[in-house]
C-alpha positions as CSV (number, residue, x, y, z in Angstrom):
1,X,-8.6,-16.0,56.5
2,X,-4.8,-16.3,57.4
3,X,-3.3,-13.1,58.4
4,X,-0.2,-13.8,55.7
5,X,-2.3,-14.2,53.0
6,X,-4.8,-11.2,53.2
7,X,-1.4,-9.3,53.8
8,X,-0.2,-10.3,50.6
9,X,-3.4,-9.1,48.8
10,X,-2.5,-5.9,49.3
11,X,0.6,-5.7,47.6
12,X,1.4,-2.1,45.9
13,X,2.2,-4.2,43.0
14,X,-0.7,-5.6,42.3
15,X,-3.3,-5.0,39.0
16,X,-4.7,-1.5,38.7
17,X,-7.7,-1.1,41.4
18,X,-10.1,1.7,42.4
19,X,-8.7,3.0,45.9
20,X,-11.0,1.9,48.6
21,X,-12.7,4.7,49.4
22,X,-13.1,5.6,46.0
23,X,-16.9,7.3,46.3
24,X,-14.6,10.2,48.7
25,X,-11.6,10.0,46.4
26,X,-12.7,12.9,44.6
27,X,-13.1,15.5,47.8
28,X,-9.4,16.7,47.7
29,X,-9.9,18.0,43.8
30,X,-13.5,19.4,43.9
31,X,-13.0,21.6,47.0
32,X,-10.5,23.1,44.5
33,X,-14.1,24.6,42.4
34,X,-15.6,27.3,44.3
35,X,-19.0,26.2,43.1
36,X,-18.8,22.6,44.4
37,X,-21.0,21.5,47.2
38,X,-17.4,20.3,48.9
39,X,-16.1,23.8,48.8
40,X,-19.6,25.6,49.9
41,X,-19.5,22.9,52.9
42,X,-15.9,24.0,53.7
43,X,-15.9,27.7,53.5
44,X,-19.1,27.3,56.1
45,X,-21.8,27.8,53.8
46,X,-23.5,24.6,55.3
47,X,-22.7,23.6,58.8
48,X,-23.2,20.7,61.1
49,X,-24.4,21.4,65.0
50,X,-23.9,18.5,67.6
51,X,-25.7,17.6,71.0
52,X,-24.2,15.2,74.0
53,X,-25.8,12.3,71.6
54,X,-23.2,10.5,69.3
55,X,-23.0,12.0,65.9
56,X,-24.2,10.7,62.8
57,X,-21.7,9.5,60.1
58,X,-22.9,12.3,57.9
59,X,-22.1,15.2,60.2
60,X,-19.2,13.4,61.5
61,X,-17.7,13.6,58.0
62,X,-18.9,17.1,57.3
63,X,-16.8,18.0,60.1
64,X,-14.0,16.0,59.0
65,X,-13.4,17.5,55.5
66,X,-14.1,21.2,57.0
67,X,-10.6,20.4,59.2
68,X,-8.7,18.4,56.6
69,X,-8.9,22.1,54.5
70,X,-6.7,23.3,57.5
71,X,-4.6,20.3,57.5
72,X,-4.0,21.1,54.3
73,X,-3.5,24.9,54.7
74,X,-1.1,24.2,57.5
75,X,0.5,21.1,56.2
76,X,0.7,21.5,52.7
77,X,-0.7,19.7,49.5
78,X,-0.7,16.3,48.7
79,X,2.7,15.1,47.3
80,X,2.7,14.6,43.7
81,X,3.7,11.3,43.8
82,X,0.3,9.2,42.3
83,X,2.1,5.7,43.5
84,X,3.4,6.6,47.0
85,X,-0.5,7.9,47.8
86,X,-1.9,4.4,46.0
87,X,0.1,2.5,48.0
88,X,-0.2,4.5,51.7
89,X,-4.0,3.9,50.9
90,X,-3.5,0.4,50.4
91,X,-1.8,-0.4,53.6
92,X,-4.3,2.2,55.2
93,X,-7.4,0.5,54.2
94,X,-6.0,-2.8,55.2
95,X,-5.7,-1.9,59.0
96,X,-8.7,0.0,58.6
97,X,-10.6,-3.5,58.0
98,X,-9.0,-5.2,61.0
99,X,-9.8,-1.7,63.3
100,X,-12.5,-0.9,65.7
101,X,-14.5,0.4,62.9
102,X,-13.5,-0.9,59.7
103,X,-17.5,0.0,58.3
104,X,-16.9,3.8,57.6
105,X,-15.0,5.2,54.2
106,X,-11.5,6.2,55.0
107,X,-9.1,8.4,52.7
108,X,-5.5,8.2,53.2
109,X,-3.0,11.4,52.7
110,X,0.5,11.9,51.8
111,X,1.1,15.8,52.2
112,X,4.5,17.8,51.2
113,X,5.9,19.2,54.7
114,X,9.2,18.6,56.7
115,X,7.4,18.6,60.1
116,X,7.0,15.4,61.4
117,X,3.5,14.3,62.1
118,X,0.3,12.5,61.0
119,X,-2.9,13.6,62.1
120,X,-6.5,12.0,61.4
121,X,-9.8,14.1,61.1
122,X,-13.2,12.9,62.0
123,X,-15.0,10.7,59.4
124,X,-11.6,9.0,58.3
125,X,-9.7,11.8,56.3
126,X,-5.7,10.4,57.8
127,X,-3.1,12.7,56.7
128,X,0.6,11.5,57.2
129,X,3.5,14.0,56.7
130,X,6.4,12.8,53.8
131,X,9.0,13.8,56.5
132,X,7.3,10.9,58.8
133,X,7.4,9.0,56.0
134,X,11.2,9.2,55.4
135,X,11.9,8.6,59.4
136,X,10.5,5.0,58.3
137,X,11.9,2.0,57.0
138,X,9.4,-0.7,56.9
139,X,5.6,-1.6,55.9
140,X,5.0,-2.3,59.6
141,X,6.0,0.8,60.7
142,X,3.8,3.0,58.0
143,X,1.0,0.3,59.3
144,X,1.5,1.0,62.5
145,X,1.2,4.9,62.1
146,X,-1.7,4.8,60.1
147,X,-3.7,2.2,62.5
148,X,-2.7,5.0,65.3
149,X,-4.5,7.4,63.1
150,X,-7.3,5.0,62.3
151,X,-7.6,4.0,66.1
152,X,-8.5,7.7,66.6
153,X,-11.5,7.6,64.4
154,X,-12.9,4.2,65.3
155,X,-12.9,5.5,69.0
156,X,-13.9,8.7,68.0
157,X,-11.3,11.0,69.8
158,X,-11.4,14.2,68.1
159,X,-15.6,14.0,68.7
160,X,-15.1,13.4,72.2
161,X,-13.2,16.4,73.3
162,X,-15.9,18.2,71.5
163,X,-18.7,16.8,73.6
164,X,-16.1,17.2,76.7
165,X,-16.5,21.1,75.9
166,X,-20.1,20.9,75.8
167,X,-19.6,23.3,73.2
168,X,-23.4,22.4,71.4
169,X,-25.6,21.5,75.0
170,X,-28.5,21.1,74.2
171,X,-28.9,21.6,70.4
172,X,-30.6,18.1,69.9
173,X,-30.2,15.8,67.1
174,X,-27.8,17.0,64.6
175,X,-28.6,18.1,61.4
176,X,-26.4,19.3,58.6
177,X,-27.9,22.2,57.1
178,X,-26.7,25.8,56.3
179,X,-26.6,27.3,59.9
180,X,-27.2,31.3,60.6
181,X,-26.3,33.6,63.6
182,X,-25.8,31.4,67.1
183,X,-25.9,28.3,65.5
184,X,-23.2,29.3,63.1
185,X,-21.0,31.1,65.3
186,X,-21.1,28.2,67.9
187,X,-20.0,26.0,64.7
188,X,-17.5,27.7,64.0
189,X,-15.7,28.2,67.5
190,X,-16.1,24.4,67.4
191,X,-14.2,24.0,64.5
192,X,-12.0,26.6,65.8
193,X,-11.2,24.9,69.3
194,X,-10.5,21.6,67.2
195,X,-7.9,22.8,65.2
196,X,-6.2,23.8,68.3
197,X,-6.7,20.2,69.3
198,X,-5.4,18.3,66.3
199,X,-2.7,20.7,65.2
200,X,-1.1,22.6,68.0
201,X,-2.1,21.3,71.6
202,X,-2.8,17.7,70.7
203,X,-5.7,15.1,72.4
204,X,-5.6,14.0,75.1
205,X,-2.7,12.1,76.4
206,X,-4.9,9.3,77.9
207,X,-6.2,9.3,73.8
208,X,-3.2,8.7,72.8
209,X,-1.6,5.9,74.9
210,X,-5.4,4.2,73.6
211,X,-4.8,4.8,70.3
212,X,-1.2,3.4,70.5
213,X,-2.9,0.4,71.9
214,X,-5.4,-0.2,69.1
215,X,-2.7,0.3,66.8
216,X,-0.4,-2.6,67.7
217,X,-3.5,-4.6,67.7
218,X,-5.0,-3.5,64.4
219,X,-1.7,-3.9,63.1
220,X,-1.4,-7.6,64.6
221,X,-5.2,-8.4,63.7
222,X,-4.2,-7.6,59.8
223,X,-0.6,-9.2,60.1
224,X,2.0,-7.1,60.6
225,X,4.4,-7.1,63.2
226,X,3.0,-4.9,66.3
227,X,6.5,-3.7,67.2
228,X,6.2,-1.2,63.9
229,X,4.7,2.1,66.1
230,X,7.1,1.6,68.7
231,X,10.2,1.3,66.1
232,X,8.4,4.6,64.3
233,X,8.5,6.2,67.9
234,X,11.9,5.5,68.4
235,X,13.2,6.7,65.1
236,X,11.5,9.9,65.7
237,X,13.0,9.8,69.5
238,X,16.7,10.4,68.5
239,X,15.6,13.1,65.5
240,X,13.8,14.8,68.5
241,X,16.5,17.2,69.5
242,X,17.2,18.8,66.2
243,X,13.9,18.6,64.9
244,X,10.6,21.3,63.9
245,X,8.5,21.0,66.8
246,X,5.8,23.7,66.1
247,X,2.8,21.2,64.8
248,X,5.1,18.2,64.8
249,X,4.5,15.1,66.7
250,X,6.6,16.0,69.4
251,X,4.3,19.2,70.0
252,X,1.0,17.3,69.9
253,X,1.6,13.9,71.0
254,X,2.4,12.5,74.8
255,X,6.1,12.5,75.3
256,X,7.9,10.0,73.1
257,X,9.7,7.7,76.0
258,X,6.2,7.2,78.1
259,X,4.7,6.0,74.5
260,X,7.6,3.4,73.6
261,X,7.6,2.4,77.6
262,X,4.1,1.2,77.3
263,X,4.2,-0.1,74.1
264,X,7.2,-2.3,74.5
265,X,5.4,-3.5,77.7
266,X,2.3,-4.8,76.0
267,X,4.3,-6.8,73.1
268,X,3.9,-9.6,75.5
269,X,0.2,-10.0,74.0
270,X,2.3,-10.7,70.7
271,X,4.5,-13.8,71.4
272,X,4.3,-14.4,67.6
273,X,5.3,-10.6,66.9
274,X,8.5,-11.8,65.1
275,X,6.7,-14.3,62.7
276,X,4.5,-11.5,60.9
277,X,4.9,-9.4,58.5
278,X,7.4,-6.4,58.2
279,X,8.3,-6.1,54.1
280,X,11.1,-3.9,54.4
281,X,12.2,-4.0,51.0
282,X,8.2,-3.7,49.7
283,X,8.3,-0.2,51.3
284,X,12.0,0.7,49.9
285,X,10.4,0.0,46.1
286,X,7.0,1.4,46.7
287,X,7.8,4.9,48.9
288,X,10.8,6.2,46.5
């Protein structure tokens, strides 16, 4: 299928559709009942252990929504803004078919903060922060942000620097089940030690620059311009000095020069970067 075209299917204007993903779309307002199976997960009533093997999708995504409670504890709550979230989803999932791994559910986040940042957790759960939002000007750029974010669960980043700890050798297959004693406390330094990772100290820098790089090709791959990361980086480059940096991009990202170097240096893959899509004035009417 043309690149244009399948673009243009996902316009935020078009008739009223399910969010892809919709099976999940329910998580964020049932871990708000205390006697859902979502909230008993998340306050650690059932846990998930993992061995040196790669994790299962289940576990993975048990994980996942036990971090994207903090995300939103730290963060803030979704923004109340029903059309802004339907149409970050749409351009989410749209990368998310053209990525690495475009087989798995992802769910797409628009939280209220004024630190700059977007974050993804394992499973697919992206959240992006409104003030990153309003550093961008274009549908390419959002794309390129969210691919980022997407690239980081397709290659599995955040699992990685779990197994890197070798926080579970050992354990065998995983299993999600209500854990007790040992098992249970080594779960939960595991979670602990990855909120460190996503939301103060950052992955790993070599993580990053590869994410970066699945971005501008996700973001090619589904027909966007590439150069929409870069421009993001750049924007948030000269708002550097005067901005939050506690949690921010700046705090848990590689520094912002290095990133835009490297980018601008693989655009020659892209000699047709300036033919595709950018749909400045689709993201002006849909992110008010």
């Amino acid at each position: 299928m043309d690149r244009r075209k399948f673009l243009l299917g996902i316009a935020a204007t078009a008739l009223p559709l399910a969010l892809p993903g919709s099976a999940m779309a329910g998580f964020l307002d049932a871990i708000l009942d205390p006697n859902s199976k979502e909230s008993k997960i998340l306050s650690g009533a059932q846990s998930v252990l993992s061995s040196s093997q790669q994790m299962d999708y289940k576990s993975e995504r048990t994980i996942g929504e036990r971090l994207a409670v903090e995300g939103l504890r730290r963060y803030g709550m979704p923004v109340q803004n029903k059309n802004l979230q339907h149409y970050v989803n749409l351009v989410g999932m749209a990368v998310a078919t053209n990525s690495p791994r475009p087989t798995i559910p992802y769910r797409f986040v628009v939280v209220e903060s004024p630190v700059q940042n977007a974050f993804a957790c394992p499973g697919g759960i992206i959240f992006v922060t409104s003030a990153l939002v309003g550093t961008m000007h274009t549908e390419a750029q959002l794309a390129g942000i969210l691919a980022h974010e997407v690239g980081h669960v397709a290659l599995r980043h955040a699992l990685k620097s779990i197994q890197r700890a070798q926080f579970f050798t050992g354990v065998g297959q995983i299993t999600a089940a209500t854990m007790k004693g040992d098992k249970g406390a080594q779960f939960e330094s595991m979670i602990g030690d990855l909120q460190n990772v996503l939301f103060d100290k950052g992955l790993d820098q070599n993580m990053e620059y590869e994410a970066d790089a699945s971005a501008m090709e996700t973001a090619y791959r589904t027909g966007y311009n590439p150069a929409g990361i870069t421009e993001t980086l750049q924007a948030l480059l000269k708002l550097e000095s005067g901005s939050t940096k506690k949690g921010s991009w700046f705090s848990t990202h590689p520094p912002l020069p290095s990133r835009i170097a490297k980018n601008q240096a693989a655009m020659k893959k892209y000699p047709d970067a300036a033919t595709l899509a950018v749909l400045g004035d689709r993201f002006k009417a849909q992110s008010k």
